[in-house]
C-alpha positions in Angstrom: -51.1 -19.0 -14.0 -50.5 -19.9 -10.4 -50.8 -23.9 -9.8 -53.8 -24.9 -8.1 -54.0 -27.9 -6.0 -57.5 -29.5 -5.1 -57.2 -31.7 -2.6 -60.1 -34.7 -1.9 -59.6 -35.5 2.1 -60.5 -38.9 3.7 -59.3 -40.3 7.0 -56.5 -41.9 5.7 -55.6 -40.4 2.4 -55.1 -37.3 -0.2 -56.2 -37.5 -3.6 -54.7 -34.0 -4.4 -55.0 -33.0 -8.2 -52.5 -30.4 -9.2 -53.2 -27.6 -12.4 -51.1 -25.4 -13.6 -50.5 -24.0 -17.1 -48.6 -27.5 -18.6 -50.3 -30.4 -17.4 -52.5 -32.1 -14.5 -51.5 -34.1 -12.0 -53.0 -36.7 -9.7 -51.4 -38.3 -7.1 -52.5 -40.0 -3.0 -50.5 -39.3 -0.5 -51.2 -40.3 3.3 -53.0 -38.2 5.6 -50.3 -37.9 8.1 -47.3 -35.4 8.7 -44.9 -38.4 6.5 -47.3 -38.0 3.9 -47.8 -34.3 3.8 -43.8 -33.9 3.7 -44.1 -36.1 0.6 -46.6 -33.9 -0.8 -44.8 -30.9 -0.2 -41.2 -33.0 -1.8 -43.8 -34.0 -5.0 -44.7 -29.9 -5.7 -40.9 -29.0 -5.5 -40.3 -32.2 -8.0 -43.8 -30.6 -9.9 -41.7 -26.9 -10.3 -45.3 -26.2 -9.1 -43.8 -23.2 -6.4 -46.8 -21.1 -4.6 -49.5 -23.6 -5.3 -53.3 -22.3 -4.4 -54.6 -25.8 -2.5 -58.2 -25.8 -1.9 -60.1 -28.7 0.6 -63.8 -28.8 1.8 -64.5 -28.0 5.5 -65.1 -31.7 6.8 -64.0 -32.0 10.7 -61.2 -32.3 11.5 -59.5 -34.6 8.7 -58.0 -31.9 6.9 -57.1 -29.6 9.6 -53.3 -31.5 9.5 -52.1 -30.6 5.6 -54.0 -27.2 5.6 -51.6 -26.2 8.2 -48.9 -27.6 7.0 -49.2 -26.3 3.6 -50.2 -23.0 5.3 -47.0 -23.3 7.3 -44.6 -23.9 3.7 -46.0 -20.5 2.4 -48.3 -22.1 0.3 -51.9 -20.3 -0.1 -54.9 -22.3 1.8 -59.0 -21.9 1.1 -61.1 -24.1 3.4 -64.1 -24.0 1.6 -67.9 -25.0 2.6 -68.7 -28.4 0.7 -72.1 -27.0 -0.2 -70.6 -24.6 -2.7 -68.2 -27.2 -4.4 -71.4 -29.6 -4.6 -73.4 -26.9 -6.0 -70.6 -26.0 -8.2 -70.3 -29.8 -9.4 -73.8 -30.2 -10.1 -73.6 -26.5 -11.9 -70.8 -27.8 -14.6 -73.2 -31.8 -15.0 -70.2 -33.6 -13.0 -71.4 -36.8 -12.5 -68.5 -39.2 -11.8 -68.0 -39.4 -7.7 -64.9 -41.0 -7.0 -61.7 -39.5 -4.7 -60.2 -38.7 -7.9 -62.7 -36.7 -9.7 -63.4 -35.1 -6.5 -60.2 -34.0 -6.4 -59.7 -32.2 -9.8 -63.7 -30.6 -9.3 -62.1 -29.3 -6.0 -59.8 -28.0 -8.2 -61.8 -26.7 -10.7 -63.5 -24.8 -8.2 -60.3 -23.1 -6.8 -59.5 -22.1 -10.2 -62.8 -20.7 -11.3 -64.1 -19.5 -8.1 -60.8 -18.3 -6.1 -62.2 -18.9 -2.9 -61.0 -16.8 0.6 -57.9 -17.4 1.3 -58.1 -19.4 5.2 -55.2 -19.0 7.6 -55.1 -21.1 11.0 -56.8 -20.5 14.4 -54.6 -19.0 17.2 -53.1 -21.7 19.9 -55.2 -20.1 22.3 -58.6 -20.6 19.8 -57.3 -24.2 18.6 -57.3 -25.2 22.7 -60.7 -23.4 23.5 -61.6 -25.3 20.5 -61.0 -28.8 21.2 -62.1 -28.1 25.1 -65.7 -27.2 23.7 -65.3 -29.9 21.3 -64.7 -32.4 24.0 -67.5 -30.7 26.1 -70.0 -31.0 23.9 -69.1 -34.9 23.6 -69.6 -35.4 26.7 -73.1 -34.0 27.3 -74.5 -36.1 23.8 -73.2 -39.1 25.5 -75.2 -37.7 29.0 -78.1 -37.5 27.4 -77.7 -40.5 25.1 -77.0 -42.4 28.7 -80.0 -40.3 30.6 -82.2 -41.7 28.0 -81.5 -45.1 28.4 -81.6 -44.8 32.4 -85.3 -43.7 32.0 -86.4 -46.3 28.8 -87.9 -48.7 31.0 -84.8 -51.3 31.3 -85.9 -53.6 34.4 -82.5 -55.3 35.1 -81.3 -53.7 37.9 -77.6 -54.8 37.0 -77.8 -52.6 33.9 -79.4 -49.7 35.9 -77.0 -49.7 38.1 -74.3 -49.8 35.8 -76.3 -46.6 33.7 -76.2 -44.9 36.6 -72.6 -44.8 37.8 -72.3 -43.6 34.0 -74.3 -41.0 34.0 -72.5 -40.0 37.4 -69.4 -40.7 35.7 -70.1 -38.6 32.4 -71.6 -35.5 35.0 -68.6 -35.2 36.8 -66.4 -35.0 33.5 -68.9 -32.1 32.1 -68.4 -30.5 35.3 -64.4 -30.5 35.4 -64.4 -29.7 31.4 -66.6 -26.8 32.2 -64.4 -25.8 35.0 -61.1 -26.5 33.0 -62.2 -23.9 29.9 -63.6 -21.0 32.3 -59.5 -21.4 34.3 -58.1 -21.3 30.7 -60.3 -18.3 29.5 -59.2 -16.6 32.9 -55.9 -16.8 32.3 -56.0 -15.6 28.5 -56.5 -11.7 28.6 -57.8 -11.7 25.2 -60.9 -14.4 25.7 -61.4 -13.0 28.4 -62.1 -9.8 27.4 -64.0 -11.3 24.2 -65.9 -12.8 26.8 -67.4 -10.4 28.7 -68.1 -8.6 25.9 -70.3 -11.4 24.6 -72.1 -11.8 28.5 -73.1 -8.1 28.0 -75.9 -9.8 25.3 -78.7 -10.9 27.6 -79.0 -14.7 26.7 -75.4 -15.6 26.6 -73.4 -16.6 30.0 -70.2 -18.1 30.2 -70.4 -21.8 28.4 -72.2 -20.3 25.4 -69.8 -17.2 25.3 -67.0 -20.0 25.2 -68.9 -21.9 22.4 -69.5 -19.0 20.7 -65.6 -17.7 20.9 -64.5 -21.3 19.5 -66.8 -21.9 16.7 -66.8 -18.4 15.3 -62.9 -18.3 15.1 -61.4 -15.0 14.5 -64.0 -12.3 13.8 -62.0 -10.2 11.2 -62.6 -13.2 8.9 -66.0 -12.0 8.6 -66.7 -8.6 7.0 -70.1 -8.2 7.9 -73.2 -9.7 10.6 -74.9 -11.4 7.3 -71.5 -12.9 6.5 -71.6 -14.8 9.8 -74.8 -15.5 9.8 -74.1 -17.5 6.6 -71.4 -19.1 8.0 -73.4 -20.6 10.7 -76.2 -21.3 7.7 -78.4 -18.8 9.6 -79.0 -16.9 6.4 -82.5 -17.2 4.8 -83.4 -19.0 1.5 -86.0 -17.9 -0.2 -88.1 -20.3 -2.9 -90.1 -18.0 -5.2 -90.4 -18.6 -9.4 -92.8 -16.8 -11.0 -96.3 -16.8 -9.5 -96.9 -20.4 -9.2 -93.6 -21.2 -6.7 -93.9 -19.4 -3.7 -92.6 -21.9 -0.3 -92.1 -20.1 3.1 -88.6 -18.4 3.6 -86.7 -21.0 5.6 -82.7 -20.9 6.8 -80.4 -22.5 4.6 -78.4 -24.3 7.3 -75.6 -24.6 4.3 -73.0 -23.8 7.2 -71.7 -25.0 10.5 -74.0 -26.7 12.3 -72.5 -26.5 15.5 -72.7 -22.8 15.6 -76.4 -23.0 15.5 -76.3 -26.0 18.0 -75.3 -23.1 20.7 -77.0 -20.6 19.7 -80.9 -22.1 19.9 -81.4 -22.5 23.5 -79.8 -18.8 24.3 -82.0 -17.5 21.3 -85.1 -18.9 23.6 -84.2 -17.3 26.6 -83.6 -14.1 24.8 -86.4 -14.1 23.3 -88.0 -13.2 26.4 -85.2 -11.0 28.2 -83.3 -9.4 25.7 -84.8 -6.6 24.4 -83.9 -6.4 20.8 -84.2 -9.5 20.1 -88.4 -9.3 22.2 -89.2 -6.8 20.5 -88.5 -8.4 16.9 -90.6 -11.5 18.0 -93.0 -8.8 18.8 -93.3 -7.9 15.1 -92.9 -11.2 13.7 -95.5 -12.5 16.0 -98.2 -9.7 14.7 -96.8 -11.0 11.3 -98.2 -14.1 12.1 -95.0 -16.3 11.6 -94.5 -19.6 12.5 -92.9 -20.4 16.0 -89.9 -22.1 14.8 -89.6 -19.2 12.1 -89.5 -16.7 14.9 -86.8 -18.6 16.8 -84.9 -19.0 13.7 -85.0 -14.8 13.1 -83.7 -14.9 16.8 -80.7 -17.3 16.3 -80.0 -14.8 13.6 -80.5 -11.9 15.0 -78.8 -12.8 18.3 -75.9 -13.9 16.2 -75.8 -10.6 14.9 -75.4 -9.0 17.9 -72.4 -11.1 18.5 -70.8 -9.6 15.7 -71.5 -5.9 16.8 -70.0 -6.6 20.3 -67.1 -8.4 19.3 -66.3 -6.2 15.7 -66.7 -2.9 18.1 -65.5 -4.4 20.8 -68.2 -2.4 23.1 -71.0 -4.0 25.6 -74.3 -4.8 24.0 -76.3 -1.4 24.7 -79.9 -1.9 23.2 -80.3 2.1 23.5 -77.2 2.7 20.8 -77.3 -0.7 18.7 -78.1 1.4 15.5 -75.0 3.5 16.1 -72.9 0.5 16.5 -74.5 -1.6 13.7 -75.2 -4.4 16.7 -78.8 -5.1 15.1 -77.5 -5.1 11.2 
């Protein structure tokens, strides 16, 4: 059997668990490049060789020893934490400390043998932590917009709110400007970019958003794969005939992919043409309004996956040839 190492992530520590055919091992290590080179020392001591390590998807924490281990040759899954929590709760784990986290990480690897997870390209990490940093910037706008217009009455604190919000404009402003120069000057997004401003309802900053958070779209086999990923897919609650709750999206994924996607899912609702007509039909269906924009999150995501899989402008007249509408 191949070791398995599940590996519970916190700011500041490891709790890695390791499994293999002999015996199981629990040991912290630091959360920093010392500590993962004393990780990587304690598997060579642990004869443990090609290890299969598994971590949940939780920011950025984890991003430093997945590399790294990706980097030794060692076999990386970056896994959703809603499937290891369901998974816990499956097999009656109750205790919920770093430790038993890490071996029902473990666990998981073993039983489940998750997708293996490679690393984003330089070009994707930078576009990455740009639209990262972008979207900081315009919570901490509107956090400071808010509080210019909540009635404060001392004109030293307005004044102060207002060179902020000044302040935090002009950052969004040369952010904005700084990823559109970089996505220029990298054939590749670029190209991946104007593929996705074909799709009526996605210009530049959301094509950007889109091209970070998604990643590399090989990773995804399918349009219903993505939408999962992005917790777009719908979850259904029927038992019987007594248990019968309206369809709703799971949003068991990435939240910031949906973030991006709901205010170009409103505008093409009314000026993109696949996506209008399916409000159309849900509309005679008598859905909810928040259901229908939820189906055109979805469906607009969709989309993105035919463009960028084919690589070929959105058409609406030969989507069912290219699978855009899937």
């Amino acid at each position: 059997m191949q070791s398995i190492l599940g590996i519970d992530v916190s700011k500041d520590k490891l709790d890695v668990m390791l499994i293999s055919d002999q015996y199981q091992r629990h040991k912290i290590f630091s959360n920093d490049p010392a500590g993962f080179r004393q990780l990587q020392r304690w598997l060579t001591t642990q004869q443990a060789g090609q290890v299969h390590a598994c971590l949940e998807a939780t920011g950025q924490y984890g991003d430093g020893v997945a590399e790294y281990l990706y980097e030794q040759g060692h076999l990386v899954s970056v896994t959703n934490p809603a499937r290891i929590k369901h998974y816990g709760e499956s097999k009656l784990h109750r205790n919920k400390t770093d430790k038993a986290d890490a071996a029902l990480i473990a666990e998981f690897c073993l039983k489940e043998k998750p997708p293996y997870w490679k690393p984003l390209s330089p070009e994707l990490k930078h576009l990455r932590a740009l639209v990262r940093r972008l979207s900081d910037l315009q919570t901490n706008y509107q956090q400071e917009s808010n509080r210019l217009k909540s009635g404060e009455k001392d004109s030293r604190v307005l004044a102060d709110l207002a060179d902020h919000v000044d302040y935090l404009n002009t950052r969004i402003k040369a952010i904005e400007k700084e990823i559109q120069e970089f996505i220029d000057q990298t054939p590749d997004l670029k190209s991946q970019q104007d593929l996705l401003r074909s799709i009526p309802g996605i210009g530049n900053i959301t094509a950007s958003r889109l091209l970070a958070e998604i990643g590399d779209i090989s990773d995804f086999e399918d349009a219903p794969q993505l939408a999962a990923y992005a917790g777009l897919n719908p979850k259904n609650s029927r038992s019987g005939s007594s248990v019968h709750k309206k369809t709703r999206i799971s949003k068991q994924g990435k939240s910031s992919l949906r973030c991006c996607l709901y205010m170009p899912a409103i505008v093409a609702m009314s000026y993109n043409p696949v996506i209008r007509s399916l409000c159309v039909r849900l509309s005679e269906r008598q859905l909810p309004k928040m259901a229908i924009v939820a189906a055109s999150m979805r469906k607009l995501l969709h989309l993105v996956y035919g463009v960028l899989k084919n690589q070929v402008p959105f058409d609406p007249n030969y989507g069912a040839q290219f699978n855009f509408a899937s």
